[in-house]
Structure formats: structure tokens, C-alpha cells
N, C-alpha and C positions, 0 to 999 in steps of 0.2 A: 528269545526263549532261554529259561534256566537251564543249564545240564546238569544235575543232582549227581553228587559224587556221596554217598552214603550207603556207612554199610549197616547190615540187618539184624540184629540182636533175634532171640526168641521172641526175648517179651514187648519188643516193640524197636523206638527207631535209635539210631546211634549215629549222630551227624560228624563226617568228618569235615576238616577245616575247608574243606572248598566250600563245602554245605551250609557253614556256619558264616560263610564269608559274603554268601549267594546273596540269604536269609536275609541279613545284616545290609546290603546294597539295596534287595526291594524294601527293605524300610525306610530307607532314606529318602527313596526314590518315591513314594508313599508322603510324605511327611516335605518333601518338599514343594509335591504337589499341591499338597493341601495347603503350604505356606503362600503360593501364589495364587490360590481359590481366593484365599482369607482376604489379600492383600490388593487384588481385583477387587473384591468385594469392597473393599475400604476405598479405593481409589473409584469408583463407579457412586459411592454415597459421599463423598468429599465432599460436597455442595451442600448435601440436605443440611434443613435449617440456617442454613448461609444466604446472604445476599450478594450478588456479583453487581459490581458496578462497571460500566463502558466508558473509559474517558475518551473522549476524541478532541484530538488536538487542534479544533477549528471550529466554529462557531454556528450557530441553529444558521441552517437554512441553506446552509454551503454544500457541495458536492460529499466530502467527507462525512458530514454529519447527516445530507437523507440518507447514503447507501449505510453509514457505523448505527442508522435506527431501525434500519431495515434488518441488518444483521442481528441486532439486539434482542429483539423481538422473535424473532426463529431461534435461535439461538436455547435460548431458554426450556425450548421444546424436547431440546437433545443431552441438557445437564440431568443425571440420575438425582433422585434428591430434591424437585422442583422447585430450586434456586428462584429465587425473587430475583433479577434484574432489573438496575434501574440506567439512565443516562446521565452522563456529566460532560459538558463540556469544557473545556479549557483553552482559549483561543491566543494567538496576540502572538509575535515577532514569527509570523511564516511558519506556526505549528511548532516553534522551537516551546514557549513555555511549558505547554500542557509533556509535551514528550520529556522534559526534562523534570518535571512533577511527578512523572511515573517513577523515575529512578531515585530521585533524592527524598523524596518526600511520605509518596501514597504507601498504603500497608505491603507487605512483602508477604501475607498470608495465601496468596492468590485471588482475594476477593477485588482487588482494583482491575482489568485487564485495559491494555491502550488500543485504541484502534486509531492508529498513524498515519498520517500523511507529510509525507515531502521530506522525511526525517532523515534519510540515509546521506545525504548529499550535506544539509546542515552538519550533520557529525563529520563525515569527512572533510568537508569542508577549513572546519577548525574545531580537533577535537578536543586543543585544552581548555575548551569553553566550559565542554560538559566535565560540572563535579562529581559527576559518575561514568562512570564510561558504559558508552552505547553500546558496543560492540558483547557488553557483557549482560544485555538484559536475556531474558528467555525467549527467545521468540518461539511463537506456535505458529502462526502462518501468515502466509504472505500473498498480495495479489497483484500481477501487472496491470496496467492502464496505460494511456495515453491521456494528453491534454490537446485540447482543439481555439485555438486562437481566432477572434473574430472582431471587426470592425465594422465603425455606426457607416452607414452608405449613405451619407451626407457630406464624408473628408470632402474635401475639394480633391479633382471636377467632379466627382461622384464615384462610389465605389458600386459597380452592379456586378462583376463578374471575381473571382479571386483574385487573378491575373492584373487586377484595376490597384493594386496594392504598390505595383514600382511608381504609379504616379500620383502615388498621394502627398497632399501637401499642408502642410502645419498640423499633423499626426501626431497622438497624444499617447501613447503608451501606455496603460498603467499595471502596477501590480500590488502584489502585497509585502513583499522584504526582498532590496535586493540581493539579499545570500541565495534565496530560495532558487530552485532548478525550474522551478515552471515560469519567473520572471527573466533569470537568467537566458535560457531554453530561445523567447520572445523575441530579447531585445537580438541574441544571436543570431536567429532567422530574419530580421529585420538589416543588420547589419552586411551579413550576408548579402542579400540583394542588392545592398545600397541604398535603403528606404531612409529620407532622413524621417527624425522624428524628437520630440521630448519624452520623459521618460517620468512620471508622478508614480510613489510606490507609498508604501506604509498603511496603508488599508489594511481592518484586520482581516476582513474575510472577505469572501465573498460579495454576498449582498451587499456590502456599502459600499464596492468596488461596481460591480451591478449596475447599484443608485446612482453613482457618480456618471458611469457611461448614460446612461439615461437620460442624466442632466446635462449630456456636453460636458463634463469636468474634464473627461480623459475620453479617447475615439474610440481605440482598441483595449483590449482583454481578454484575459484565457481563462477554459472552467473545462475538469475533467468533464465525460459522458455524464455521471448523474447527473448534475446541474445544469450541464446541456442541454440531454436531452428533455429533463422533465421539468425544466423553465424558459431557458433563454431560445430552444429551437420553438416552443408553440407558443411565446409571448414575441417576442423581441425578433424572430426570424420568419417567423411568419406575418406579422406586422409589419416587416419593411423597413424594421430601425438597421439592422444589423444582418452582417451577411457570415460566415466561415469563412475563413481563409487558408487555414491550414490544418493539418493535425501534426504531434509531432512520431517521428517517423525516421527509421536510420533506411530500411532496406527497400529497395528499388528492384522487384517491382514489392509493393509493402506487403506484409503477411496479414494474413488473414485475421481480423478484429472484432469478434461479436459486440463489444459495445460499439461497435458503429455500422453495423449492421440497418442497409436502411437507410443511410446518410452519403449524401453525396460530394464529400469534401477531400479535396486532391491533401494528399504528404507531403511532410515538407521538400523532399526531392522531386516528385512530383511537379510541386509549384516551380522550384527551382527551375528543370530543367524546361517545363514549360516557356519561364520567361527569359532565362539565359542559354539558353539551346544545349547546357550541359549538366554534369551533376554537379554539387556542392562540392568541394575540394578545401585542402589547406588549415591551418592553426586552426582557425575558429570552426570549421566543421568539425575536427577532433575533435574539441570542447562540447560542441553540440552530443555527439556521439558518446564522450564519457559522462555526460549529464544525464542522456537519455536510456542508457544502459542501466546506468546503476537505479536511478528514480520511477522511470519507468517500469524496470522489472520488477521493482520494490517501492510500488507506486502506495499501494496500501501493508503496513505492517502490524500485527495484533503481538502484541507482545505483552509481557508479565517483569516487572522488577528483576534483579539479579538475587539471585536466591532463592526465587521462588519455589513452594516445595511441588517436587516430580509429579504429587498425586494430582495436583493441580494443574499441571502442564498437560500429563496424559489425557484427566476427564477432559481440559477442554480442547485436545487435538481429536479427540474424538467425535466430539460434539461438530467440530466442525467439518470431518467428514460425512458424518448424518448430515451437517446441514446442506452440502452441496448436492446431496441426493434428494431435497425435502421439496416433490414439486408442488407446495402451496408457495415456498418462500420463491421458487422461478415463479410462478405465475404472478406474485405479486408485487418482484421485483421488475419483473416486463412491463408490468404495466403500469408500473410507476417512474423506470426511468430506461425502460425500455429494453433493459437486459437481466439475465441474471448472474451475479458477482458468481466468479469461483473459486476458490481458494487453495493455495495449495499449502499441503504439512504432512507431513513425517518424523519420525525420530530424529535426522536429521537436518532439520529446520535451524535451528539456530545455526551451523555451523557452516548450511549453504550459507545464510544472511551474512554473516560475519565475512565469506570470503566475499561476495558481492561488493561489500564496503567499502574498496580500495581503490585508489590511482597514486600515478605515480607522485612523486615529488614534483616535476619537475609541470605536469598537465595542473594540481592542484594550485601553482603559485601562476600558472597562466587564469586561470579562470579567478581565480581572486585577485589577480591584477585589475583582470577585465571588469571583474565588480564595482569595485571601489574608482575606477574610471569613467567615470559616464560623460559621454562626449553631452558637451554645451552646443546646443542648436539654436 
């Protein structure tokens, strides 16, 4: 409330300087409002007549790419402006191209957004690769996941239970790059037990990883929840080819996981201590742990170039708050791969991601030792 300090003439009012100073504050106060109405406003129409494009760093048909169309698609419904959105994929060396297209390359106007996978662990991993630095794109939001690893039930003697994994024999491995954290992740849990096995990688996606198990090329293979659950559990796991073996998993007893909700597949501590009567211990559990921390948590990342202007950052941290409330996009994401994605964002989003990104010196030259090592079976 004002306290008016003015004195009263006959013929009307005589402001002394407090008065003048009052006046002078609710103007401001006025006018600044109005400046953040204006500038909402402008930030809430930022889209109209624009097209947003989704790149996703992985290829039609892959886990990243149903749940980044399913997002795409909702999405839309929550930019002010009714933004045209379209898809892009960009696939090839374990999600590094397309993630590094976003920074070097695609518009910096806001109209490209990335929907990432696998990406935090690549940059850390070796970050003078990237001619742009990761660390410096926009992020809006981010979502954890897990990966679920699974084997044809044909290895020799036959795989019918999880547990059937310590005795398998001429076990094929595959993945997609070994830098990545979800092949990485694999062969670690494998190694761990004492599984032996060979090890075929360079796949770009998915599906022709998929196709190859299918074919006998390679045994085992991992695919987050969408892929799993809305291909390989009602094709491939229901039909008897292929069983679950694990998911990946630091805590004992594991936390609670709505995309797996419904699925009956032990952790990897779990399986561990099931078959070695204790938990996982030692170097390469670390390794497991800082792989599964950082990718995991930052399993899915939506991010925007470095630069990108704030109005564009806000409209679409917004939009994806609406979308995590939008139950046509739960209903249709349940029932397409069985759950629904939720995202998390804030103001500060970029600057949780950026501390997420780190290990040390000395765990990063272990695990890239470990890479570029791959024991001969």
C-alpha cells in the first residue's frame, strides 16, 4: 500500500517528493508489467507460422524413434501458434551423428529440437570429438529409462530360465557402437558373471540388430521398454525365440519402474546375486554404476543447439509440461508400448544435465580402456 505524503493547496493537489517518488515507482511497476504481458505474449506465439522439426538420433522403428513419434505428435497440441511438426531421423555410430548434427549443423532458430538417446555417456566419454561442445546445447527436458537385455533360448543347452545365462555357450553378443553405454552396460554384466561369449557391434539401429538375432547372426541383445515392450515381448517373447534376462539396475532391492510395470524380469543385481549368492562388487561394477547413472538418468535428452533463443526454450518447456498432463498422449502411449513417457523440465534443466555429465578422470580411462579391449573368445 502507498502512504501519500502530500500537502493540500486550496485549489487542488501539491505533491511533495515522497508523493512524486510514490507516483513515479507505480509507473514503473505498471509498465513493467505490461512489458512481461507483451513478452509472454510473444513467447507463447513464437511457433505460429513456424514448423518445428524432431530429430532423433536413431532410426524408424527403434525404441527412440516409436516413443520421439509418439512425443511428436502430442506435442504439437501444446505449442501456441499451431506449429506444423514434422520427423527427421538421423541415425549411425550409436546416436553420435544425428546428436552432433544438432549442434554443428541444424538451424539455431529453435525450429530443429533433438530427441536423444545414448548421448551423455558418448560426450563424456570423449568430448574432443564433439566440434561443438555438448555440455553447451539447451536442454529442455530429460527422461530416465532403463535397458532390458535378452537372449534367443536356443544358445546351448538351452536358455528357459534367466538364471540359464552362466551356462551358455558360443553366445553372440551384439550391439550397435562399442562406445555406446547400453553395449558397454552388456558386455559388463556378462563379464561380471563370467559368461564367455563374442561380441559383433556396428549395427545401426535397432531393427537390423533385431533382424540379425532372428537370423542366428548374434544370440543376445538389449532394447529400452518401447521396443520391448511394443515388439520384441509380443513377437519374439511370446513366440519362444527369446527370453529377458536382465534389466539394467544399480539398486538392490530396484526402485520402482513404470516402464516395466507388468514384466517379470529380475535387475542386474538381482540376477547377480541370484546366481553368485552375492551382489556385484569391484572395478567393473563401478563402471556398470557410472554408465548406468549418468545414461540412465539421462536416458532420453530433448535438447535445442547452443544459442538457442529463450523464447523457444520456454514455449517448448512448457509445452512439455502440458504434455505430461495430456491423458490422450498416456492412453496412447500405454497402449502402444505400454507406458507413459514423463518428462522432466524446469528453468533449470540445462544445468541439472550438464552436472550429470561428469566422471572422473581416472573411471572415464577405465571404461575406455575396457572398450577398445574386447577379449578374443
Amino acid at each position: 500500500m502507498l502512504a501519500w505524503a502530500c500537502a493540500v493547496r486550496k485549489n487542488g493537489f501539491r505533491f511533495s517528493g515522497i508523493c512524486a517518488v510514490a507516483f513515479a515507482r507505480a509507473a514503473i511497476s505498471c509498465l513493467a508489467l505490461a512489458a512481461l504481458v507483451v513478452a509472454s505474449r510473444a513467447d507463447e506465439s513464437y511457433y505460429k507460422g513456424k514448423r518445428l522439426t524432431v530429430l532423433i538420433n536413431f532410426a524408424v522403428g527403434g525404441p527412440t524413434d516409436i516413443e520421439g513419434r509418439l512425443f511428436a505428435k502430442y506435442l504439437a497440441r501444446h505449442i501456441e501458434g499451431e506449429a506444423g511438426i514434422i520427423v527427421q531421423n538421423m541415425d549411425g555410430a550409436g546416436g553420435l551423428i544425428g546428436a552432433q548434427y544438432l549442434g554443428e549443423i541444424a538451424p539455431k532458430d529453435g525450429t530443429v529440437i533433438g530427441y536423444l538417446s545414448g548421448s551423455a555417456w558418448l560426450y563424456v566419454s570423449e568430448p574432443e570429438r564433439w566440434r561443438v561442445d555438448f555440455r553447451k546445447y539447451a536442454f529442455v527436458a530429460y527422461q530416465p529409462g532403463t535397458t532390458i537385455h535378452f537372449v534367443r533360448t536356443d544358445v546351448p543347452p538351452g536358455m528357459h530360465v534367466p538364471t540359464d545365462i552362466i551356462k551358455a555357450q558360443g553366445l553372440i553378443a551384439g550391439g550397435l557402437s562399442a562406445d555406446t553405454s547400453k553395449d558397454l552396460r552388456l558386455r559388463l554384466g556378462l563379464d561380471m558373471l563370467g559368461v564367455p561369449y563374442k561380441y559383433v557391434t556396428g549395427y545401426r539401429s535397432s531393427p537390423p540388430a533385431r533382424l540379425a538375432l532372428q537370423r542366428g547372426e548374434i544370440s543376445m541383445f538389449s532394447e529400452s521398454p518401447p521396443s520391448y515392450r511394443s515388439v520384441v515381448e509380443p513377437s519374439l517373447v511370446k513366440s519362444g525365440q527369446v527370453i529377458p534376462v536382465f534389466y539394467d539396475e544399480i539398486a538392490d532391492p530396484p526402485e520402482s519402474q513404470k516402464q516395466l510395470e507388468g514384466l517379470s524380469i529380475p535387475s542386474y543385481p538381482q540376477l547377480y546375486r541370484e546366481i553368485k549368492g552375492t551382489l556385484p562388487s569391484g572395478r567393473m561394477w563401478e563402471a556398470y554404476r557410472v554408465l548406468y547413472e549418468m545414461n540412465s538418468t539421462l536416458q532420453r535428452l530433448i535438447a535445442l543447439p547452443p544459442g538457442a533463443p529463450p523464447a523457444a526454450v520456454a514455449v517448448l518447456r512448457s509445452a512439455i509440461l502440458d504434455l505430461n498432463k495430456d491423458k490422450d498422449f498416456a492412453a496412447e502411449a500405454t497402449e502402444a508400448i505400454g507406458f507413459a513417457p514423463e518428462y522432466s523440465t524446469a528453468p533449470d534443466t540445462s544445468d541439472k544435465v550438464r552436472a550429470m555429465m561428469v566422471a572422473s578422470p581416472e573411471m572415464r580411462d577405465f571404461i575406455n580402456d575396457y572398450m577398445r579391449n574386447v577379449p578374443k573368445r
